[in-house]
N, C-alpha and C positions, 0 to 999 in steps of 0.2 A: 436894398429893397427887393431888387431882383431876383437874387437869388433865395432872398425868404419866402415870395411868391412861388417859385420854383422847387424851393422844399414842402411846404404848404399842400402844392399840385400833387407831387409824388406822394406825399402821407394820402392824401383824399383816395387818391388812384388806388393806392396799395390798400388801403382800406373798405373800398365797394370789390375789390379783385377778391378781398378778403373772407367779404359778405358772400357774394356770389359761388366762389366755389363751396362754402358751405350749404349753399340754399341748393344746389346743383347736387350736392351728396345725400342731401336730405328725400330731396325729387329722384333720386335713381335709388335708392333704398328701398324708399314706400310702393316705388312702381314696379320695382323688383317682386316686392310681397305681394303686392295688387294680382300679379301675373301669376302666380305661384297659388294662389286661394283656390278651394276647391271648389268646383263649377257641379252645380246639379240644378235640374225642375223638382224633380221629386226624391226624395230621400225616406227611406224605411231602416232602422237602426233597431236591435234587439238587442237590449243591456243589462245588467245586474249594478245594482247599487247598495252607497251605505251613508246610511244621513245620520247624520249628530249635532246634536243643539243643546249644549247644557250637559245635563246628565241623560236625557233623554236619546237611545239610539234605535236604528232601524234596521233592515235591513229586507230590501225587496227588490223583486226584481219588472223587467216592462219593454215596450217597444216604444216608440215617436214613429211617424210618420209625420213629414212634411211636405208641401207642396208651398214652394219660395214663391213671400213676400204676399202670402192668401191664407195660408191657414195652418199651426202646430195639433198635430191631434196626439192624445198622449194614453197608454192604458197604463195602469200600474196593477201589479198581482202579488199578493204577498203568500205566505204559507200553502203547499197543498196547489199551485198555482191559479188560485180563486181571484177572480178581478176584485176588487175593492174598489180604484176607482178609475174612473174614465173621464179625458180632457180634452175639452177642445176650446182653442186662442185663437180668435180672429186678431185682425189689424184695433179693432177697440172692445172687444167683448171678450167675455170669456162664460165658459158653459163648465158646470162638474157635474156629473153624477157620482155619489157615496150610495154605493152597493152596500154597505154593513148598514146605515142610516135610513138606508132607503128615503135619502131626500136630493134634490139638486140644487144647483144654485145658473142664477143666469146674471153677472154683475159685468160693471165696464171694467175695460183692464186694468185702473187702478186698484182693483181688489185684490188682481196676483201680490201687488205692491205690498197692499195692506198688510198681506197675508205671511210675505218673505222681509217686513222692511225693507224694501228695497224702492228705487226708481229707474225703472226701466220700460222703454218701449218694446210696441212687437218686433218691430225691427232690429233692436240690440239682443235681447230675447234670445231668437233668429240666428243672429250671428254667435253669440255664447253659445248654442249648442252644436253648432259646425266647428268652431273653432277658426270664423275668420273675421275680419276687420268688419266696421257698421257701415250699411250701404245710408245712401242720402244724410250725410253727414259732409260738412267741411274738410277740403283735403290739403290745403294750403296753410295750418294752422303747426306744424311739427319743428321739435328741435330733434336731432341726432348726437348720440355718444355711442359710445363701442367699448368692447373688449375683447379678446381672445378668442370668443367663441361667438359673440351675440352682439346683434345692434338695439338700441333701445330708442323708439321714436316716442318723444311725449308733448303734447297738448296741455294746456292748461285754461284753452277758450274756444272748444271745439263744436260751433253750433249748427243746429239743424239749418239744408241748407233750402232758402227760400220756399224754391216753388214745391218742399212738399211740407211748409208750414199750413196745420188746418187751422190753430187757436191757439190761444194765450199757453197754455199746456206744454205745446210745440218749441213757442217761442222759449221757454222755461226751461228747454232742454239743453244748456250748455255743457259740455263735457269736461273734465280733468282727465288724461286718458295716459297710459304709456302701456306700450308693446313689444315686448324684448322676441326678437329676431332670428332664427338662427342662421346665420353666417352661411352653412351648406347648402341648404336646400330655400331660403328667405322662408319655412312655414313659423307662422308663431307657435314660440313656445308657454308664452304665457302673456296674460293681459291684466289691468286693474281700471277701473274706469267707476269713477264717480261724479253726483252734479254738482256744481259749482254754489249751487243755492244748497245744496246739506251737505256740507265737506264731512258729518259724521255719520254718513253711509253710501259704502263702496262696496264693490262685488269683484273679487279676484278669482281670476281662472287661469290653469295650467293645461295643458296637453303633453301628452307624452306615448309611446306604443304605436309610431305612425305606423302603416301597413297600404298597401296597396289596394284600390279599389277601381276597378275600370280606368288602370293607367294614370291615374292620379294618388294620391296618400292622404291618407287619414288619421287621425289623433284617436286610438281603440281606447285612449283612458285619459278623463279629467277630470279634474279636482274643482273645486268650486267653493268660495269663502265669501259667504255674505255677512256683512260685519255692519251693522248699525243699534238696534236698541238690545238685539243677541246676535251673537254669534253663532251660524248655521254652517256647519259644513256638508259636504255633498260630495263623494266621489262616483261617480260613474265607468263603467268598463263595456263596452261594446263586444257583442257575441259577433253582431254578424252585420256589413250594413250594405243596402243595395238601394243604389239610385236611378234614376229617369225611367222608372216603370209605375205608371200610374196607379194612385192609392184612393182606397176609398176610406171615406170619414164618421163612421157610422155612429151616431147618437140620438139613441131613440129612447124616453125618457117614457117610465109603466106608469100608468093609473094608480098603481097604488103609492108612489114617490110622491113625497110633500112637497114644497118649494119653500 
């Protein structure tokens, strides 16, 4: 009886020893990437793009300005380099002007939604255009696997955490998430993240073309695949990007634009 007690002991022991240094590989992994994200207040990016949905293709080019965690302001210019249209994403709004339309629109952030099929906050948003991990999100929620080159942290009940739930919306926001790693430098190289409540739309993003920017590195090119009732791809290439010099947000809507 003893010594079944005694075998018993050591299975359990060897067992939590088990658990533990896995949950310990997991915690230095993610806090590895944590450290390694690229840190800015303000971020100004000037890019060339080419979007495809269907048969449908595009090809234009634009700048973002950001100012983290307050405001996405977005120009887009196509042909002849003529603005067409102009954006700005608060934390729950969002504002367009259509220059060829001469109309605007002023809807809550579910209209990006609407608009990409997708579901996303301003804060994932945010992070998919930098190329880093979602802030105020659960960070205890990851399993770890590897290979040769890359770690892959993935989630499958990754919710918003507490104290910046505003409403039902928030609460609604549970993640499925995994982020493959690279091994050298901990930046992501790519992510996939969709909600739990529509397992049939997800948004996948790549980075690639890191480069140096004020002593830290950058992702100059990524890919993006929103997949839900179409399929929208999206590649992006950055000309030039310069951060923590303050930006201004300009949106001034003419008497003659409809709404």
């Amino acid at each position: 009886m003893m010594a079944g007690l005694i075998l018993s002991s050591c299975h359990s022991i060897k067992k939590v020893e088990k658990q533990t240094t896995k949950m310990l590989a997991v915690d230095s992994v993610f806090q590895a990437m944590q450290a390694h994200q690229f840190q800015y207040e303000w971020f100004q990016g000037k890019f060339s793009a080419n979007y495809k949905a269907g048969d449908k293709k595009q090809s234009f080019s634009g700048q973002f300005r950001i100012r983290k965690d307050s405001v996405i302001w977005m120009s887009i210019y196509a042909v002849m380099n003529i603005e067409v249209f102009r954006v700005v994403i608060t934390q729950d709004s969002i504002f367009l002007l259509n220059r060829l339309k001469k109309t605007y629109y002023h809807k809550g952030i579910g209209f990006l939604n609407d608009q990409l099929g997708t579901d996303i906050d301003f804060g994932i948003l945010q992070s998919l255009l930098i190329g880093s991990d979602f802030n105020y999100y659960e960070t205890n929620k990851f399993s770890l696997s590897t290979n040769d080159a890359e770690y892959k942290l993935s989630t499958v009940g990754r919710g918003k955490l507490k104290k910046y739930i505003k409403g039902q919306e928030d609460m609604e926001m549970v993640l499925v998430q995994n982020m493959w790693i690279n091994k050298s430098d901990f930046k992501i190289q790519k992510q996939s993240v969709r909600l739990v409540k529509n397992p049939n739309k997800k948004v996948v993003a790549q980075y690639s073309d890191f480069k140096e920017v004020d002593e830290q590195t950058f992702p100059f090119q990524m890919e993006f695949k929103l997949i839900g009732d179409k399929t929208i791809n999206l590649e992006v290439k950055y000309k030039s990007v310069i951060i923590d010099k303050a930006q201004t947000f300009p949106f001034k809507v003419s008497k003659k634009y409809k709404r």
